[in-house]
N, C-alpha and C positions, 0 to 999 in steps of 0.2 A: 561867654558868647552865647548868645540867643542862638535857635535855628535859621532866625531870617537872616543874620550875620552872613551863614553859609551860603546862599542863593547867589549860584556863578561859578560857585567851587567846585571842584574834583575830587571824588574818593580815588585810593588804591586802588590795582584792580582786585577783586574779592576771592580770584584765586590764586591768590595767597595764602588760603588756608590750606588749600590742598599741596603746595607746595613746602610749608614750614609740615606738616603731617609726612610726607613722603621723606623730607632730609631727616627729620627725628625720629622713622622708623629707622633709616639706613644707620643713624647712629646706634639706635639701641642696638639692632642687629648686629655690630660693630663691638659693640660692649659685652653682648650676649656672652660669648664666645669665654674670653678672660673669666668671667665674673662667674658660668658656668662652673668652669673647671677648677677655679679657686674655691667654692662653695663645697666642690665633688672633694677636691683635697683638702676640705677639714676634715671630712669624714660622715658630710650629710648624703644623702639618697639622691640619686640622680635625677627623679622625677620632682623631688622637694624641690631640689636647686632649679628644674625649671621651671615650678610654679612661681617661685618667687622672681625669676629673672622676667620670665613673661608678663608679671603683676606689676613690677618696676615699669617695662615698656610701658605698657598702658597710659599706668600715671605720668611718663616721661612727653609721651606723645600725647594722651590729652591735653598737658596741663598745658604744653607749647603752644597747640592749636588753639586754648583758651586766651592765652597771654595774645597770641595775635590779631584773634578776634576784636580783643578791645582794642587793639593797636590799630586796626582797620576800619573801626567805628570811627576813633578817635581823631585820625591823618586826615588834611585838607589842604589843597593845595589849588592852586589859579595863576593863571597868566596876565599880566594888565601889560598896557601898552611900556608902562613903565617899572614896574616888578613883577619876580616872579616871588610868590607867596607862599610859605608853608605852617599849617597852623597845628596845634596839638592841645586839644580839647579832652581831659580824664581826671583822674584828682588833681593835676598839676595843667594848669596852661602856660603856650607857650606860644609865640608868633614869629616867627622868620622872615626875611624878605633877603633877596639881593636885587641890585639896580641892573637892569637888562642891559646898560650899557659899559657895565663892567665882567659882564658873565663872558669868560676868555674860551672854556673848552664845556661841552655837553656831549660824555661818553655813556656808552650804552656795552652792558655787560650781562650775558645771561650764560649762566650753566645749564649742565643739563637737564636738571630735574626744571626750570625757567626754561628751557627749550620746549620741556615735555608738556607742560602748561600753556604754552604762545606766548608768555610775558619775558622782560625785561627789565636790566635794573638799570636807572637815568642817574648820574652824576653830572648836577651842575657847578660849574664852581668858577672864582672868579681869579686864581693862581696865588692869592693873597696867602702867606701865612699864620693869619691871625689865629690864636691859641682858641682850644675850645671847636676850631669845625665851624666858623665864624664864616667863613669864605666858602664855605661849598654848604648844598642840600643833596641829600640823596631821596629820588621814589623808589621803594622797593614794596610790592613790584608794580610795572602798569601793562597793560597790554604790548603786543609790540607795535606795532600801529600807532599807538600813542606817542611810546617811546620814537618813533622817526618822526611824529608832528610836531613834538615837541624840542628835537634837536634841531629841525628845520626852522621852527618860529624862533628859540631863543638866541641860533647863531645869525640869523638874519640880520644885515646892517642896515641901513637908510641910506637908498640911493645903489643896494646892491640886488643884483639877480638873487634868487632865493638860492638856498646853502644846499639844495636834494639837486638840484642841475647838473648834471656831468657829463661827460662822455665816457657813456661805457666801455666803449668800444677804444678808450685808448687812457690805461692807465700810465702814471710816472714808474709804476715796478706792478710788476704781476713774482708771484712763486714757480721759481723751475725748481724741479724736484732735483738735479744734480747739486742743490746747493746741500742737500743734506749729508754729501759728505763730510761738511765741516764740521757738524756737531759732536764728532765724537773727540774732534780737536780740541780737549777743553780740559782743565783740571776738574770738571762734572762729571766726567765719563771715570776715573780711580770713587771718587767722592760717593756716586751713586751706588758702585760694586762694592765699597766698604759699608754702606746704608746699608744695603740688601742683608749681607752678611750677620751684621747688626740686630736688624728685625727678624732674619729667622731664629737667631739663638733667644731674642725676648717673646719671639711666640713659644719656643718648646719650654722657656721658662713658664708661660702662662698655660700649658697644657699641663706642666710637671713633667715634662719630658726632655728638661735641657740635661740633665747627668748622661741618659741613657743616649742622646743626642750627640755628647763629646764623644761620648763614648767608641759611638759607632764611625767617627771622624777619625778618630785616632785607630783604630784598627784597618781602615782604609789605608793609611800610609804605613801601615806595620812595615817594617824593614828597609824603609825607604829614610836615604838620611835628610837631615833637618833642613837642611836648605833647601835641598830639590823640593821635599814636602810645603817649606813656605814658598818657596816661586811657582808653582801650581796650583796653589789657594789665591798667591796674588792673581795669576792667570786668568783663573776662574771669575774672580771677582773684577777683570777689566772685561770678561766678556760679557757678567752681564751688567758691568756699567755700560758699556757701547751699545747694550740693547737699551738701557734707562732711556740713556742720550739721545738713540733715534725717535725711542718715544715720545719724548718730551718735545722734540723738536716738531716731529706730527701732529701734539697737539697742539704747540701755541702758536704756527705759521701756516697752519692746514687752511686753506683757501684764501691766503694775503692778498692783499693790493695794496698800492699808494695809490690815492686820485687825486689830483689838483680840482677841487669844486668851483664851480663859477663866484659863488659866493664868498670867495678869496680864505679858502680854507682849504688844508692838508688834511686827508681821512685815511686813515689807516684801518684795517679791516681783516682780522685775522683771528681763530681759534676754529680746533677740532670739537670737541665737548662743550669748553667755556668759550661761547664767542665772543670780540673785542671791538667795537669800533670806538675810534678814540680821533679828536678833532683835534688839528694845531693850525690859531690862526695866522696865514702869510704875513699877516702886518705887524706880528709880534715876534718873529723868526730874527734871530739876532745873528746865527751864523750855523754850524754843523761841527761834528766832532767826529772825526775818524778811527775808531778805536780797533785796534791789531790783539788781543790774547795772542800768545806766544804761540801756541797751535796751530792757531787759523792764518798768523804771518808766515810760520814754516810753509803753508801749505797757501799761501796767497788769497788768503780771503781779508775783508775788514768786515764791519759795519758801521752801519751810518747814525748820530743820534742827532739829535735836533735839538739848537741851544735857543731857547725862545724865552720870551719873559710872559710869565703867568701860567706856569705850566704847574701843571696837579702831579705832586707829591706822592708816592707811595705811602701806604698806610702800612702797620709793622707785619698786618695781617695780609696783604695784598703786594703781593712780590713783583706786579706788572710792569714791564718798563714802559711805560706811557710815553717818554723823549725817543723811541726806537724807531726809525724809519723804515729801514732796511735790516732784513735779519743778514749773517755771515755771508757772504759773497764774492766774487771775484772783485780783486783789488779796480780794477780797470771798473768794472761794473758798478763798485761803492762810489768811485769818483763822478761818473755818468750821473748817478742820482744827486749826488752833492751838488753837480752843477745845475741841473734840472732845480731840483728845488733850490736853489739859490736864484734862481733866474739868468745863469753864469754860464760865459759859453764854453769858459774851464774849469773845474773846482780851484776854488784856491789852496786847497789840502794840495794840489801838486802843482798850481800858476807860480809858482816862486820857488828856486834856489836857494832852500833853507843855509842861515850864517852858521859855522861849526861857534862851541865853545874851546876855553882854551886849556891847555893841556890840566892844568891843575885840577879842572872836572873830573877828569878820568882817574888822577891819584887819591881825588875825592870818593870816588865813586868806589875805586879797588879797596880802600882802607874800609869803606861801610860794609860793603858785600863781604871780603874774607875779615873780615874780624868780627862777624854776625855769625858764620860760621864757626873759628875758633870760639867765641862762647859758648855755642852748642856742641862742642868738640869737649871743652873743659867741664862742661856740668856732667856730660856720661862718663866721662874721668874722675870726677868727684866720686860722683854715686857708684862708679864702678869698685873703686878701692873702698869703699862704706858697707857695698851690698853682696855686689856678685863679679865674677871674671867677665862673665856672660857680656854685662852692658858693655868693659872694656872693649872686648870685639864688637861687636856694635859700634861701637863708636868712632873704631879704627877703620871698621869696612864702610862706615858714613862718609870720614873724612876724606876715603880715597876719592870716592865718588863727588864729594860736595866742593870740597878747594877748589879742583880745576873748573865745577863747574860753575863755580861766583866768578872765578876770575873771568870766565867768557863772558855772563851775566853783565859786569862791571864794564868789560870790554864794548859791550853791545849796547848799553844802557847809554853811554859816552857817545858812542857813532849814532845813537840816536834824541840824543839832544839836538835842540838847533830852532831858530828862528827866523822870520822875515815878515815886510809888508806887501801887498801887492794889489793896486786899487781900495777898495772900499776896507779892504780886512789885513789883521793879524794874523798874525801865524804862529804856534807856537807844536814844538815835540819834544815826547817826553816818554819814559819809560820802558823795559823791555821785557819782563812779563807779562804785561798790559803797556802796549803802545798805544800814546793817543795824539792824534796831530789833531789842534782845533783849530778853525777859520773865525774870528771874530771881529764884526762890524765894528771899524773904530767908534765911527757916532755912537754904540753902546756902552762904550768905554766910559763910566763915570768917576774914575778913580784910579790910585795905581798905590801898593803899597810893597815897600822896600824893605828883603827881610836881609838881615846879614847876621849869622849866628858868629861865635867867635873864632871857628875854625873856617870859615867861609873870608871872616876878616884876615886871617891870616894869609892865605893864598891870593888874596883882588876878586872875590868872585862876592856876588850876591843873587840874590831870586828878585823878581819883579812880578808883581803880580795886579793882573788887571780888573779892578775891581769893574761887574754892573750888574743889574738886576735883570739877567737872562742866564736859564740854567742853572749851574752851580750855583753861581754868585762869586766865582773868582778864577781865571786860568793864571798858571802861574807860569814861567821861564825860569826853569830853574838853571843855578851854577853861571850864569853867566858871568862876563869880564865887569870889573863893577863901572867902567867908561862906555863899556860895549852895552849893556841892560838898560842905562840911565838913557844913553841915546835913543834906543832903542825906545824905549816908550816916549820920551820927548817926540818923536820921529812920529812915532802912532798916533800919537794925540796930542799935537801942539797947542801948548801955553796952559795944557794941564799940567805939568811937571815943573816947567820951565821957573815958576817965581820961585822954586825949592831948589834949583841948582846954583852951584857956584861952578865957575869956568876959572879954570887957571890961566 
């Protein structure tokens, strides 16, 4: 491409560089540490080992700030009334485009060292899955300023109010701070306290101090016997997973809202450090998904996620739930929003009288849960009689605790199955570790596929599952009666099903 090519185009914004400079210091500093003391434990001189760690930095954070440089030369990008454009001018070119009238979501994400800067990072994308990153461009970074003209002009429809219109003054959810009771409801709160635990015995290893580390752990509980000594370390490690959890929870829901925008679009708007605004548009909303973790059900919370079609994908690196509407909440309160953004004057998650399944569910259900169980019952009986007595008791004090509690698991799983229709939508529930009742637009129902494994044919039961291109890509109804299911979606979406049945 010539220069005059460019005329109309947009660069990054240029501090960028200071920003890829400041995270590559933070890593070196990061690495310092390890690399320091591994150096020190060959047996070099402390002040060698940080010449050369500090000489590493250097080259580490020059050479980024250089690689970006060209990267910021190179980026060009424009808006036309009918694409947006991304070009890549270096030894290799390259040109992008997506059609304005397929770009579904333009999310805006900045950390803090992008706070500390003024810029933003703009993800546009059109929900497609296409292999390669084919359906989405990312600006990283542009000003923030930018980044709000440019969510505004590309969610813009023809014939709608512009997409920045709202009323502040009255969102579909704001953050009450009592909802943080729930976060430590969660198998994250053990998870986080076993991490911690984790990373401090892999720093006293990278110090050369993990020996002297056990060391001084086990003389802590000198005298004290083994049990009480491990239910104190468990202890230890839920209290400071319940502090992970609060944290965690502060940073990703730390100043939230939902807005319904004039421009017929859901804005979600929430982070402590990393801030989030993420678009879902109303006309692509397919239905909501109510999901219960076993925690947050004890204790009467849900939350709400959004089943739409075109919705942007988590990448392996980027953990964000982007379908999340509402973070853990009062069950009454999940439902409120469900019906708000449904346009519903009741959610359907609770307008219908879910149908039970039928009993052979539940002897389906009791046989998976305890015999999941006795397999892990019999492998530390294996290894117990192979290795040590030790796993035998382990295994025996698992089983006391695990039987009854599958069979409840089994028990609860079963009273939470169940199904119905009610106006526009489907219904289905399922699960009890993770409870989920979804509400699904029949008109989005493109499909329906019928699974029945061979112990399912055995009892009259089979899964039904709804296929269309919103969310997942398929809710299912599991264990159903196999007359009860078939109706059942017949019922949902007639004369989809109906040329595959036969009637006795």
């Amino acid at each position: 491409m010539t220069s005059s090519e460019f005329e109309g185009w947009s660069t990054l914004d240029k501090r960028t560089l200071g920003v890829t400079a400041v995270t590559m210091a933070g890593v070196a500093v990061g690495a310092a540490v390890p690399t320091t003391a591994a150096i020190v434990g060959g047996g070099a001189r402390f002040w060698v080992a940080l010449a050369w760690v500090v000489a590493g930095a250097v080259v580490l954070v020059g050479g980024s700030v250089l690689i970006d440089l060209f990267n910021w030369k190179a980026v060009r990008y424009r808006v036309t009334p009918e694409r947006l454009e991304l070009a890549f001018t270096l030894v290799v070119r390259s040109r992008k485009s997506l059609q304005r009238e397929r770009i579904r979501n333009v999310d805006l994400t900045a950390n803090p060292v992008h706070r500390l800067f003024g810029v933003a990072v703009v993800t546009i994308g059109t929900g497609s899955h296409e292999s390669g990153g084919a359906g989405r461009l990312k600006l990283n970074p542009v000003s923030r300023a930018e980044a709000e003209r440019l969510r505004a002009e590309l969610l813009r429809r023809t014939g709608n109010v512009a997409a920045t219109e709202t009323d502040e003054d009255a969102p579909l959810a704001r953050l009450e701070w009592s909802w943080i009771r729930y976060a430590p409801m969660s198998f994250l709160t053990p998870t986080l306290g076993l991490a911690a635990g984790g990373g401090l015995m892999q720093l006293s290893d990278w110090v050369g101090l993990q020996e002297g580390f056990i060391d001084w752990v086990l003389n802590l509980f000198l005298g004290i016997p083994l049990v009480v000594s491990i239910l104190i370390l468990l202890a230890i490690a839920m209290v400071v997973g319940l502090v992970g959890a609060l944290g965690l929870f502060v940073e990703m829901w730390w100043n939230y809202r939902l807005d319904r925008e004039a421009g017929g679009t859901l804005r979600v708007r929430r982070g402590l450090f990393t801030t989030r605004s993420i678009s879902i548009e109303e006309a692509r909303l397919r239905g909501v998904d109510l999901v219960e973790p076993l925690g947050n059900r004890i204790s009467g919370a849900a939350r709400v996620d959004a089943i739409a079609t075109g919705m942007r994908q988590s990448d392996d690196n980027d953990k964000t739930d982007y379908h999340t509407l509402l973070p853990a909440a009062p069950v009454a309160t999940a439902n409120r929003i469900a019906a708000e953004v449904l346009r519903e004057p009741v959610s359907p998650t609770e307008a219908v009288r879910l149908t039970g399944h039928p009993r052979a569910a539940r002897g389906r259900l009791l046989r998976w849960w305890v015999g999941s169980v006795v397999v892990l019952l019999a492998l530390f009986a294996i290894l117990g009689l192979l290795l040590t007595d030790v796993l035998l008791v382990i295994g025996a004090a698992l089983g006391v605790v695990l039987l009854p509690v599958s069979v409840l698991l089994a028990l609860d799983a079963y009273r939470n199955l169940g199904h119905g229709i009610t106006g526009r939508y489907l219904v289905g529930r399922h699960g009890t570790v993770r409870r989920s009742t979804f509400a699904l637009e029949r008109d989005g129902v493109i499909g329906w596929t019928v699974k029945q494994s061979v112990f399912q044919r055995r009892k009259g039961l089979l899964t039904v599952v709804a296929t269309t291109a919103a969310g997942a890509g398929a809710y299912s109804v599991y264990d159903a009666g196999e007359e009860q299911g078939l109706l059942f979606a017949e019922e949902s979406v007639p004369d989809l099903l109906t040329p595959f049945l036969e009637r006795a």
